[in-house]
RODO-2510 file (C-alpha; in nm, 4 decimals, decimal comma):
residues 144
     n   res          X          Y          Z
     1     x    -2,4285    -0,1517    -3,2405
     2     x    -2,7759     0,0045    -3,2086
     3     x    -2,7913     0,3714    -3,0875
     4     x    -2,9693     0,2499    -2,7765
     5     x    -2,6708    -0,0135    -2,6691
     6     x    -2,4176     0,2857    -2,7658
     7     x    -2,6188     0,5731    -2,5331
     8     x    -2,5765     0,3403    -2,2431
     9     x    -2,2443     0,2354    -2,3261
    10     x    -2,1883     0,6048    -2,3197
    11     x    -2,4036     0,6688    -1,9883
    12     x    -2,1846     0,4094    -1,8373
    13     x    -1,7999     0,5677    -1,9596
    14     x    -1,9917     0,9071    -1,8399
    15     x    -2,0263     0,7452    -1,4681
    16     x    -1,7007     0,5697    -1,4788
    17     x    -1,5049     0,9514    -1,5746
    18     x    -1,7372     1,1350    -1,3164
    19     x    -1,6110     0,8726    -1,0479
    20     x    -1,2391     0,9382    -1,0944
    21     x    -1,2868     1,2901    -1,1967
    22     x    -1,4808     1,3085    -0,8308
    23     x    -1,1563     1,1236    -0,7334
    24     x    -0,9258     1,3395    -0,8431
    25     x    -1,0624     1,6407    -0,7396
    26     x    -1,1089     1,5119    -0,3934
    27     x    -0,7857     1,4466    -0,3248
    28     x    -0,6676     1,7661    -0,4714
    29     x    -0,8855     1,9337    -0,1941
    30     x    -0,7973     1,7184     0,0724
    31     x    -0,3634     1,7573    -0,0039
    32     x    -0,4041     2,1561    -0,1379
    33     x    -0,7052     2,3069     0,0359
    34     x    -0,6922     2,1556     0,3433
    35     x    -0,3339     2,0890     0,3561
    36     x    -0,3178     1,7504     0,4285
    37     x     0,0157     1,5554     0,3062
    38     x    -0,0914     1,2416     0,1560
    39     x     0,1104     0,9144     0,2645
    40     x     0,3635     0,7199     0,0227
    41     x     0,0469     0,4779    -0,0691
    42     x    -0,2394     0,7702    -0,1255
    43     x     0,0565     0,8920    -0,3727
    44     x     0,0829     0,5614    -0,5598
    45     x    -0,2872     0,5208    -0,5880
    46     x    -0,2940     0,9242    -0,7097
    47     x    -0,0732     0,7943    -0,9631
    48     x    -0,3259     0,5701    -1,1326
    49     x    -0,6061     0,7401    -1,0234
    50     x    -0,4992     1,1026    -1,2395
    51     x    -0,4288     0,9183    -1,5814
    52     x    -0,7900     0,7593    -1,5433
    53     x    -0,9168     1,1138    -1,5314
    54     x    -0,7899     1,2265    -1,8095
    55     x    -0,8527     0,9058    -2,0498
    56     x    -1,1939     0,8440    -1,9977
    57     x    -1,2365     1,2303    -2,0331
    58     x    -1,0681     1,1483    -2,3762
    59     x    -1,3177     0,8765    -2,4577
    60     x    -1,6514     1,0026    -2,3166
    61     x    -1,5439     1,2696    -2,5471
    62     x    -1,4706     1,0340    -2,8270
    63     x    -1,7699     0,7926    -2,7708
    64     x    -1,4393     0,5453    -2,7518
    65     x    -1,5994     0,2318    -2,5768
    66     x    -1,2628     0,0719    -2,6725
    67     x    -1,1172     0,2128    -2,3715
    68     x    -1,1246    -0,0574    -2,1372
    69     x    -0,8311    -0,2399    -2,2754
    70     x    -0,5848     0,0472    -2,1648
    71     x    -0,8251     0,2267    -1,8403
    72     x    -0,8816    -0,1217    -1,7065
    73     x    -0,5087    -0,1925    -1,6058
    74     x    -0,4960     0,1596    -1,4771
    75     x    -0,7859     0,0857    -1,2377
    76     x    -0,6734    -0,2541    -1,1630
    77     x    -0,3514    -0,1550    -1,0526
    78     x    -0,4899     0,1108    -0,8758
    79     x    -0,7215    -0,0758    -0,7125
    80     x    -0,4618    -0,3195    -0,5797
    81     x    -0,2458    -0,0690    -0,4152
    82     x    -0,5563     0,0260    -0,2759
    83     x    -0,6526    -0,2748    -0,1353
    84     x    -0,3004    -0,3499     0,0496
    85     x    -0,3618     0,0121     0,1704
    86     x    -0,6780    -0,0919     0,2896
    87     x    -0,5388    -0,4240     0,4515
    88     x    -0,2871    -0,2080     0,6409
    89     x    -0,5472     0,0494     0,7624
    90     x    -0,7583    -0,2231     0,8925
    91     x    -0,4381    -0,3804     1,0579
    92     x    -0,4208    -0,7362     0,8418
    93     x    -0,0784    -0,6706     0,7408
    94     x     0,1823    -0,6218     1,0393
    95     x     0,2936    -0,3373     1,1412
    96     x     0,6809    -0,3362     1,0529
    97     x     0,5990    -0,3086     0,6656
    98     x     0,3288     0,0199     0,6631
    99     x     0,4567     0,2519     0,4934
   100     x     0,2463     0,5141     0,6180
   101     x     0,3731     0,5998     0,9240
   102     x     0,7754     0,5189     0,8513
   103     x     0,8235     0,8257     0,6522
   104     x     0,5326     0,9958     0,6104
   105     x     0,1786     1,1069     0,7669
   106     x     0,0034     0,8151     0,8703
   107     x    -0,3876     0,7234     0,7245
   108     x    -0,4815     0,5974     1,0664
   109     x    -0,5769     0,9913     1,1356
   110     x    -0,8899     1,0551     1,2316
   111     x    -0,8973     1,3396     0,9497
   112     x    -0,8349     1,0687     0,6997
   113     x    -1,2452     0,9930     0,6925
   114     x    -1,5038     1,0589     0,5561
   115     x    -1,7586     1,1253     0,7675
   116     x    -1,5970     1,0295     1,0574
   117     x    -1,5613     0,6655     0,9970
   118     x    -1,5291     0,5538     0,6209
   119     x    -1,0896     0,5201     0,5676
   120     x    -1,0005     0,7193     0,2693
   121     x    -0,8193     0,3603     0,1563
   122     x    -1,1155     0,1802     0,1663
   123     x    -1,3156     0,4660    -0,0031
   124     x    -0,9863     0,5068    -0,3063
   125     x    -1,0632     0,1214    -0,3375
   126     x    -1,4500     0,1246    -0,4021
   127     x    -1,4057     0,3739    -0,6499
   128     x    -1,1190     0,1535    -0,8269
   129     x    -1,3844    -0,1375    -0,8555
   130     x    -1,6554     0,1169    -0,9378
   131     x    -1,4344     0,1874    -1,2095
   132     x    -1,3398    -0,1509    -1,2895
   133     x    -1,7162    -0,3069    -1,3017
   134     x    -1,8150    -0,0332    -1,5500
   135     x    -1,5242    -0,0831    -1,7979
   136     x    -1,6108    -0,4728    -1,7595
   137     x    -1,9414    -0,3930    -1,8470
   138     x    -1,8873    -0,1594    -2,1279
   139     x    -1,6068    -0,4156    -2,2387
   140     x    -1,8879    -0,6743    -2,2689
   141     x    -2,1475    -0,4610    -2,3880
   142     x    -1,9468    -0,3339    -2,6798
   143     x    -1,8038    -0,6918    -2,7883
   144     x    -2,1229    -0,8534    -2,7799
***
């Protein structure tokens, strides 16, 4: 691999950590700082979203481009709760199965936006497939 293919391989893994470290810290501020309680979804997508913080900390540090094969489930999975998060948000998926307002705070919330009209779901699930497309890239990049 020439040093110029591994710097951007790097330059990408550097973007893909800085997205879920952004994440991560995000949500951290939202649930402690501003003392919002996250629904039973925002949890499960936490749950993904925090071990993807930490790994590709591990491999920007490492230069380990290899790290696809176990970050991309991570975001994948992450990215699908998302996306059924999303669908309920938007109101695809009937109401008698959301599990956001059964037992918990509900998304729907005006203060769960950014900016006044971006869903945190749908924002959690651009940053999955942010995620995603750079690990597909680096995965291809570093193969080649």
């Amino acid at each position: 691999m020439s040093e110029r293919n591994a710097s951007r391989l790097w330059t990408l893994l550097l973007l893909a950590w800085l997205l879920a470290l952004g994440s991560t810290l995000a949500v951290l501020f939202i649930g402690e700082v501003m003392g919002q309680v996250p629904c039973v979804l925002c949890w499960f997508q936490r749950s993904f979203m925090f071990p993807l913080a930490i790994i590709l900390a591990i491999a920007c540090y490492r230069s380990d481009f290899a790290v696809w094969r176990y970050a991309l489930p991570l975001a994948i999975g992450g990215g699908l709760i998302a996306l059924g998060h999303s669908l309920l948000y938007a109101g695809l998926i009937p109401q008698p199965i959301m599990p956001c307002t059964a037992t918990g705070p509900s998304c729907t919330d005006a203060s769960m936006t950014l900016l006044g009209f971006i869903p945190l779901p749908l924002l959690a699930l651009l940053v999955f497939v942010l995620i995603s497309v750079l690990l597909l890239i680096i995965r291809r990049s570093s193969t080649a």
